[in-house]
C-alpha positions as CSV (number, residue, x, y, z in Angstrom):
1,X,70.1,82.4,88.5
2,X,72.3,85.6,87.9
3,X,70.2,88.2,88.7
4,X,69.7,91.7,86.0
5,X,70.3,94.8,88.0
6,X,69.5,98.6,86.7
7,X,70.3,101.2,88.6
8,X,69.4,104.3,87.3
9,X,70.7,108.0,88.1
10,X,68.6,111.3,86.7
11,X,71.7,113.7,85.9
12,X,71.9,116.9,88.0
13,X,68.0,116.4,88.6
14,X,67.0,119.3,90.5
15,X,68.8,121.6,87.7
16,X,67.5,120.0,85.1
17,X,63.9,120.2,86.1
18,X,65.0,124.4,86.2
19,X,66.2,124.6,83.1
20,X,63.0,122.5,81.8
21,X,61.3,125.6,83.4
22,X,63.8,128.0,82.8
23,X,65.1,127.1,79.1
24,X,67.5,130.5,79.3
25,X,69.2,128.1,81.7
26,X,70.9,126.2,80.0
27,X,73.1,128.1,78.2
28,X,74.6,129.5,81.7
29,X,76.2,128.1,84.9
30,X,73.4,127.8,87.2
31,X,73.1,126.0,90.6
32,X,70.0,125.4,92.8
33,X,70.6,126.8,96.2
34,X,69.7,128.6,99.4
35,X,69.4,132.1,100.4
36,X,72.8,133.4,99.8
37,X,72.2,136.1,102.7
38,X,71.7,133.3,105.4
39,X,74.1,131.1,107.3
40,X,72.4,127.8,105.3
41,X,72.8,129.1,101.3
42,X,74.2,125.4,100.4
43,X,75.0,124.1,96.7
44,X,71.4,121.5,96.2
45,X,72.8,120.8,92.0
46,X,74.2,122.5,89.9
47,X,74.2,122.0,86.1
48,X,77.0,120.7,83.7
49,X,78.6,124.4,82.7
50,X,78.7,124.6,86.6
51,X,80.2,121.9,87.0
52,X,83.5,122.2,85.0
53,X,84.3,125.3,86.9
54,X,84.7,123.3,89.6
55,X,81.2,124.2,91.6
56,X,80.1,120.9,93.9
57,X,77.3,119.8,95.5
58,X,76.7,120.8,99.1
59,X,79.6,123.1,99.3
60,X,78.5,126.6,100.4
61,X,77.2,129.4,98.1
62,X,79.9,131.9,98.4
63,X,82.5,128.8,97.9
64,X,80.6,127.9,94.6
65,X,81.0,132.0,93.7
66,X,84.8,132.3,94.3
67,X,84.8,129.7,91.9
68,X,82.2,130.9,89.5
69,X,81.0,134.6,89.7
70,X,79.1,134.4,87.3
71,X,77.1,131.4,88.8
72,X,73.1,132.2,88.8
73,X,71.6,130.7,92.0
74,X,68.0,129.7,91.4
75,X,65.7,128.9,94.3
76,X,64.3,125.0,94.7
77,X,60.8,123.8,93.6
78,X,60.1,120.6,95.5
79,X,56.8,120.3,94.4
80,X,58.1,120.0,91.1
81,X,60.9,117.6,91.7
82,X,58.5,115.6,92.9
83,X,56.4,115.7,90.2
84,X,58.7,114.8,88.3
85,X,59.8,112.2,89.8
86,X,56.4,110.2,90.2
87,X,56.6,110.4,86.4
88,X,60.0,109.0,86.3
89,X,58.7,105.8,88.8
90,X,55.5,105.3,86.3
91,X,57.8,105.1,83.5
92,X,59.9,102.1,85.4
93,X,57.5,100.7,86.6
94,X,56.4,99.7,83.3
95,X,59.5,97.8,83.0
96,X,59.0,95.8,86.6
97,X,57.2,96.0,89.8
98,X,60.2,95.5,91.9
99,X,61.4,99.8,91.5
100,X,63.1,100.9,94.5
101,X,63.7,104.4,94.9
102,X,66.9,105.8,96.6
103,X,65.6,109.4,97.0
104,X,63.9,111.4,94.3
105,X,66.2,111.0,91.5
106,X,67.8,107.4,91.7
107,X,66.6,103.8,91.8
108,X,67.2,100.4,91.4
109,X,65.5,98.3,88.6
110,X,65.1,94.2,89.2
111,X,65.0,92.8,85.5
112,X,65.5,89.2,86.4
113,X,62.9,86.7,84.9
114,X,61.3,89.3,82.7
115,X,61.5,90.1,79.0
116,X,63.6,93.4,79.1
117,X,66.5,90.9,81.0
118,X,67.2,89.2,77.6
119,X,69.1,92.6,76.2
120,X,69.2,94.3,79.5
121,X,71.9,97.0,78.1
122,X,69.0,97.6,75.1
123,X,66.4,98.1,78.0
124,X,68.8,100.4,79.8
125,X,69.5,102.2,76.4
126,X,65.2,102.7,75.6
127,X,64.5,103.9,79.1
128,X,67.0,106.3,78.7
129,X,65.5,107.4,75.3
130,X,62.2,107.4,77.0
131,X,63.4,109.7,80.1
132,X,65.0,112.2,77.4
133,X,62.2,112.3,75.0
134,X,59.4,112.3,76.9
135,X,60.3,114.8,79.8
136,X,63.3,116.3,78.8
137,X,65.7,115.1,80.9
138,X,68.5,112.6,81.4
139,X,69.7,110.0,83.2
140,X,73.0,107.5,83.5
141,X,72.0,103.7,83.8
142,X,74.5,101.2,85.3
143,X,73.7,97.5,84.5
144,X,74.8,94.6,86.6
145,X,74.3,91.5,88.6
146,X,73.7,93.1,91.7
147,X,72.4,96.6,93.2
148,X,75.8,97.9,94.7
149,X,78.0,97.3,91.3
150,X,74.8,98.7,89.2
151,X,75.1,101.7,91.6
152,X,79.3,101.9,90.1
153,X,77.5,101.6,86.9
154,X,75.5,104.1,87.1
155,X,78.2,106.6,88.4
156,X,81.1,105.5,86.1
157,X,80.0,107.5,82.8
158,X,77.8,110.4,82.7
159,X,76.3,112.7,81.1
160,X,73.4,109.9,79.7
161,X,75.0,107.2,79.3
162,X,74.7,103.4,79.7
163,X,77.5,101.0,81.4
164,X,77.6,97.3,81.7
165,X,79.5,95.9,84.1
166,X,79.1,91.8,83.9
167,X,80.3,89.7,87.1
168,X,83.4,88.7,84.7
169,X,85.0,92.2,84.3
170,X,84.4,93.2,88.2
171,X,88.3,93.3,89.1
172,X,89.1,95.0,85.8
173,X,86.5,97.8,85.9
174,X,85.5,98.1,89.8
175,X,88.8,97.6,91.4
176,X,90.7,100.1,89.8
177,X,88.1,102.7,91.2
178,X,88.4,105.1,94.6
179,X,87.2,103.5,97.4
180,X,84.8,106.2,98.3
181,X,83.2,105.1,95.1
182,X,81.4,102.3,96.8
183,X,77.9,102.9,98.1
184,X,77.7,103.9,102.0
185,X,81.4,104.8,101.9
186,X,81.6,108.6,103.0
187,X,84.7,110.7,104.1
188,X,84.5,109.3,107.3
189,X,85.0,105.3,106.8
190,X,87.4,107.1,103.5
191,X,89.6,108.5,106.2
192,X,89.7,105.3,108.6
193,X,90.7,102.8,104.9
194,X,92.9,105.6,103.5
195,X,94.8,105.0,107.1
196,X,95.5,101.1,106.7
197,X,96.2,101.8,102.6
198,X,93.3,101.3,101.3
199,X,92.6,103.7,98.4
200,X,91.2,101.8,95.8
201,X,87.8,98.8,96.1
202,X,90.8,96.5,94.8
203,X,92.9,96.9,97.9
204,X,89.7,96.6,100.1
205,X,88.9,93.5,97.9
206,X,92.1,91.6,98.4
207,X,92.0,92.8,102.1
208,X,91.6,90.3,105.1
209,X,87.9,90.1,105.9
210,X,88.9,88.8,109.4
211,X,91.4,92.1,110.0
212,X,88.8,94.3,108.2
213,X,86.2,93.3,110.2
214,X,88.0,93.8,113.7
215,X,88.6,97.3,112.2
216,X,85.6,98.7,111.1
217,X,82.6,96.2,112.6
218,X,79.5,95.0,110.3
219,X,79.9,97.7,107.9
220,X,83.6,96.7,107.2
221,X,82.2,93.1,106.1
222,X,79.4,94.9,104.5
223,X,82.2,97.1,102.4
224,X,84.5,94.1,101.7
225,X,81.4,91.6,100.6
226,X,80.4,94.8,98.0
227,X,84.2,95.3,96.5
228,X,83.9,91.5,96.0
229,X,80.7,91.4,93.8
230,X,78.8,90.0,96.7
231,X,75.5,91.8,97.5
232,X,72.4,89.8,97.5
233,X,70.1,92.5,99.0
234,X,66.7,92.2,97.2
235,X,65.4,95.2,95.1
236,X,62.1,96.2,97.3
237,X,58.8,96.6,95.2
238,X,58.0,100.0,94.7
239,X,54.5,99.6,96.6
240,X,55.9,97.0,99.4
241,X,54.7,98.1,102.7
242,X,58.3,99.4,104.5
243,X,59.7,98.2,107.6
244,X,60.1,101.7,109.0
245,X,62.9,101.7,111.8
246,X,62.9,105.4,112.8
247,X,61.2,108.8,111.8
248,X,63.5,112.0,112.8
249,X,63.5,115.6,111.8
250,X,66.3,118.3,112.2
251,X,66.8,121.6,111.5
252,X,69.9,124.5,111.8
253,X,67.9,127.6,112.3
254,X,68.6,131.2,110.6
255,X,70.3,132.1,114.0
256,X,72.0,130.3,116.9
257,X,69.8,129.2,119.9
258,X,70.9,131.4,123.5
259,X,69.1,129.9,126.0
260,X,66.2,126.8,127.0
261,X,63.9,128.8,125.4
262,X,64.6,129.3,122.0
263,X,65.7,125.8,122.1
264,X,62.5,124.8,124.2
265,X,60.5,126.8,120.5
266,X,62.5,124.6,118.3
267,X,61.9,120.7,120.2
268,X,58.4,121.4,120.2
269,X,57.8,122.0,116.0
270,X,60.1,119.3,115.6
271,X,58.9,116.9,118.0
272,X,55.2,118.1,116.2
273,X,56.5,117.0,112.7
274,X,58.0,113.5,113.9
275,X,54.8,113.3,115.6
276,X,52.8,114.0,112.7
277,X,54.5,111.3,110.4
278,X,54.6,108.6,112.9
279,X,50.6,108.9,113.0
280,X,50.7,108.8,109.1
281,X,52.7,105.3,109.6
282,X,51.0,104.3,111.9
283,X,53.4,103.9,114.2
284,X,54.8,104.6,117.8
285,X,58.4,105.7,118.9
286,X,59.5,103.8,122.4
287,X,62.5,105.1,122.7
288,X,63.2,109.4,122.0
289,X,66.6,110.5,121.0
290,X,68.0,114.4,120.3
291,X,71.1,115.6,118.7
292,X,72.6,118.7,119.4
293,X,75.3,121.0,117.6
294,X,76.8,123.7,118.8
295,X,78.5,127.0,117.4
296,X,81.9,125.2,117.2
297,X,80.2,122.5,115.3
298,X,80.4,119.4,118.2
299,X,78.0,117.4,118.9
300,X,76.0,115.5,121.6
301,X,73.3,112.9,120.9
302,X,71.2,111.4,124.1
303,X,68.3,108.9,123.9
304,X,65.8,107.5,126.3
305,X,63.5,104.3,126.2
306,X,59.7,105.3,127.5
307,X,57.8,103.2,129.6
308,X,55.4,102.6,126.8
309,X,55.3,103.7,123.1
310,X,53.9,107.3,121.9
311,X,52.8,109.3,118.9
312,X,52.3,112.5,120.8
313,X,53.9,115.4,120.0
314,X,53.7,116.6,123.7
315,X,55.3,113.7,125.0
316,X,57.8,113.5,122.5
317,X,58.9,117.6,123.4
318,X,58.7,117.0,127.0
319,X,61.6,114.4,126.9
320,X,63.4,115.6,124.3
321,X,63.8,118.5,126.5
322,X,64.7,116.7,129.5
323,X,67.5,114.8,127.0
324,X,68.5,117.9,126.5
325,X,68.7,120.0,129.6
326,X,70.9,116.4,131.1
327,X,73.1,116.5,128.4
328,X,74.1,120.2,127.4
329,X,75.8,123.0,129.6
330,X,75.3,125.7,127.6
331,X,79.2,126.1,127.2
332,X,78.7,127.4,123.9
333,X,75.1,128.7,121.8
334,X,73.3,125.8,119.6
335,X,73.4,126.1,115.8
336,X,71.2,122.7,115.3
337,X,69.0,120.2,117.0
338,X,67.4,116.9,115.5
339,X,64.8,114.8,117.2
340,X,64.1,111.5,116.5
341,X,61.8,108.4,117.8
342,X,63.0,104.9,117.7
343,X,62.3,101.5,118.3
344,X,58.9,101.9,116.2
345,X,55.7,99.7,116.8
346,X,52.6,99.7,115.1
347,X,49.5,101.8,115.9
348,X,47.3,99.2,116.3
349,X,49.0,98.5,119.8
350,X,47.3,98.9,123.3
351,X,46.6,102.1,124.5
352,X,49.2,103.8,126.6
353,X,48.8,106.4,129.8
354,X,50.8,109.7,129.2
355,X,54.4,109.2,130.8
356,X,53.9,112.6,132.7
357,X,51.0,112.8,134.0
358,X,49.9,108.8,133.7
359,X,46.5,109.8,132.9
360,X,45.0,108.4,129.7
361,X,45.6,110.2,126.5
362,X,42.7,110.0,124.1
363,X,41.5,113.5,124.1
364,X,45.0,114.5,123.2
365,X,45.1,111.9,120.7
366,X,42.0,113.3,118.8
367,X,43.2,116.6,118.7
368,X,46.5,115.9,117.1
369,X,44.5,113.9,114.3
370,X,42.0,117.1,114.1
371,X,45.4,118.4,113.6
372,X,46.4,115.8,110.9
373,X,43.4,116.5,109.2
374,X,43.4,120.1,109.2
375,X,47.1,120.3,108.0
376,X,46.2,117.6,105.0
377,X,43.5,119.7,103.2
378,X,44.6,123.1,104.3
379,X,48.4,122.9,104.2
380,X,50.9,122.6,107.4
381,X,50.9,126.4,108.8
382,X,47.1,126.3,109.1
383,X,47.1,125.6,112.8
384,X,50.1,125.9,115.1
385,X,50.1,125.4,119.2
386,X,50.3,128.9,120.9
387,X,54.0,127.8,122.0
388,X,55.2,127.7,118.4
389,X,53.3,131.5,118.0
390,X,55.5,132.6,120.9
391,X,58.6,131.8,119.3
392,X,61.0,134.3,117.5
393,X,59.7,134.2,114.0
394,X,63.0,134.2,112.9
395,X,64.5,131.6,114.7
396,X,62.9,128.5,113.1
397,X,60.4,129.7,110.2
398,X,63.7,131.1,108.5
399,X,65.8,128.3,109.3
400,X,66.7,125.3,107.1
401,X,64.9,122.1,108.3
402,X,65.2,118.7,107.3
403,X,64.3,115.3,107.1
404,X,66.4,113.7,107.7
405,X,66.7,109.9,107.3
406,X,68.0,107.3,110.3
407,X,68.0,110.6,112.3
408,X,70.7,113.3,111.8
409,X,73.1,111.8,109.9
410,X,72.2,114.5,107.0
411,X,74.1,117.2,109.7
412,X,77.4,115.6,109.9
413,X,79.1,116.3,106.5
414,X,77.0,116.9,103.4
415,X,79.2,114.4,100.7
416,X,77.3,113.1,97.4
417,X,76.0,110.5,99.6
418,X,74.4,112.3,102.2
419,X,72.8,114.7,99.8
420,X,69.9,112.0,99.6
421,X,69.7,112.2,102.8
422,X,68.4,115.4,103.1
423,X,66.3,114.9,100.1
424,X,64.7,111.9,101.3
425,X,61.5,111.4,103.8
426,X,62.6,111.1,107.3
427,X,62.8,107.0,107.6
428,X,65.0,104.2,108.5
429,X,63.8,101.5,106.8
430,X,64.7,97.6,106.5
């Protein structure tokens, strides 16, 4: 059975929920974005009058001004975005159970067997009405017969609009289109096609999969199955239970790090964070990993595999640090740092001995859910470990951190695709 695909994309989502707020908005160029007096003032969205002066998401504030001086910068409301968004899921899941976010303002829609698949473009066409009329806002909905050509859909006409793109017009509507187009195709794999000549999803579609996959590995064979319509990946439910695969956090704080200790201040509140959402998944990391960029913008990644898994943020900073201190020289000051745990297993597992001291752990392990408990009713600054009150308040508390999903990937170019990824929670999932 061909299968009925939506996917649906909420148009410049977080500047639309501001101009819901903010109706004086809308009748100016207005972006969401940082501080523009700190080193991380980045375009979050922008609106449509932004937008045809050339003003681009993830590009940096003062880029976005040269283009626009007149461009009013309004700070983010994630609580709100949120909000909204949990609306938006209620509405689809009306439709189906099998919603699959892909961050806060996108999602794929499986139709197939149920009434709305007999005029799927009419279904696309309602919720759309629905979205507009009954918060305000608007969306572009792509219709197809599997989730990476609905994703072209969705992106091929906007503002609020509805395209079908049926199995029989694939080479005459998708192959025409950039290759960068295609989902998971950032400026990275753009630059390694664009080197063999392939520019458009045609040329990658009439490509040798034998040549492209001795070039580029699994994801070339992923990229070459999508140009040719072939994507069979299930739409999750919106309540399955995940496969999580990794929990990381990052951040690039409000001024470079100068020695082991500011960077000593920074691996411990992020280790505590990963920590602090592994115990919410239930889960333990058996292998640590940390990323490191420095003022010239390289970077280092190291990882280690631990005796026996962990969900302590103690143990989690102590060999981050030691990744660190093997793998960096201090040639040059740090600018960010992500830490991530791996190789995930579920909670329910023995108990483990602490890898530095081999003693067991479960006085530790009932404060950090003292700490989980406290944080959850009274917010996340209500208790800190004296190290993190020791640390330059200005070093991390102003900085910009993330997370970031499958680790740091959110650090190495911030294209449309990547912007999810520092919206999104901090998980891999399968």
């Amino acid at each position: 059975m061909e299968r009925t695909i939506l996917h649906i994309d909420q148009n410049c989502f977080f500047a639309s929920v501001e101009m819901l707020n903010r109706p004086e908005l809308r009748d100016v160029p207005m972006a969401v974005g940082g501080d523009a007096n700190k080193r991380h003032g980045i375009i979050l969205a922008k609106n449509q009058k932004a937008a045809a002066y050339g003003v681009k998401t993830a590009e940096a504030l003062w880029q976005a001004k040269e283009k626009c001086p007149s461009l009013v910068i309004v700070p983010g409301h994630y609580q709100q975005y949120e909000y909204y968004s949990r609306l938006l899921f209620e509405l689809y899941c009306t439709y189906t159970d099998r919603v699959e976010p892909y961050g806060l303002d996108e999602c794929w829609l499986d139709l197939t067997g149920t009434q709305s698949a007999v005029d799927p473009v009419a279904t696309a066409d309602e919720i759309r009405d629905k979205v507009q009329r009954l918060y305000g806002l608007t969306c572009s909905v792509g219709v197809s017969f599997n989730k990476s050509i609905a994703k072209l859909g969705s992106d091929y006409k906007k503002p609020n609009a509805t395209t079908y793109i049926p199995e029989s017009e694939l080479k005459r509507m998708v192959w025409p289109l950039p290759v960068e187009a295609l989902l998971f195709v950032g400026r990275s794999t753009q630059r390694k096609l664009n080197r063999i000549n392939i520019k458009s999803i045609g040329d990658l579609a009439r490509m040798s999969l034998s040549y492209i996959e001795e070039y580029l590995g699994r994801n070339g064979v992923s990229l070459w199955r999508c140009a040719n319509g072939i994507d069979p990946t299930p739409v999750r439910s919106y309540n399955a239970k995940r496969d999580i695969k990794s929990v990381g956090n990052s951040t690039t704080t409000a001024r470079d790090m100068l020695n082991d200790q500011d960077v000593w201040h920074t691996v411990v509140a992020l280790s505590d964070q990963v920590a602090t959402r592994l115990r919410k998944y239930q889960r333990r990391a058996q292998t640590i990993q940390i990323w490191v960029r420095d003022a010239s913008l390289e970077h280092y990644e190291k990882q280690r595999r631990l005796p026996f898994p962990t969900d302590s943020a103690d143990e989690i900073a102590k060999v981050a640090m030691l990744l660190f201190r093997e793998s960096y020289d201090w040639d040059k000051p740090v600018r960010s740092l992500g830490v991530r745990g791996t190789q995930l297993s579920e909670e329910a597992s023995p108990s483990q001995l602490s890898l530095f001291d081999m003693a067991p752990h479960h006085d530790q392990s009932n404060v950090d859910r003292v700490f989980d408990t406290l944080r959850m009713q009274f917010g996340e600054h209500i208790i800190k470990k004296a190290v993190q009150l020791q640390c330059d308040p200005k070093l991390i508390e102003n900085g910009q951190t993330r997370d970031t999903p499958g680790g740091f990937s959110a650090l190495n170019g911030l294209d449309r695709k990547s912007r999810h990824q520092i919206q999104s929670e901090s998980l891999t999932i399968e």
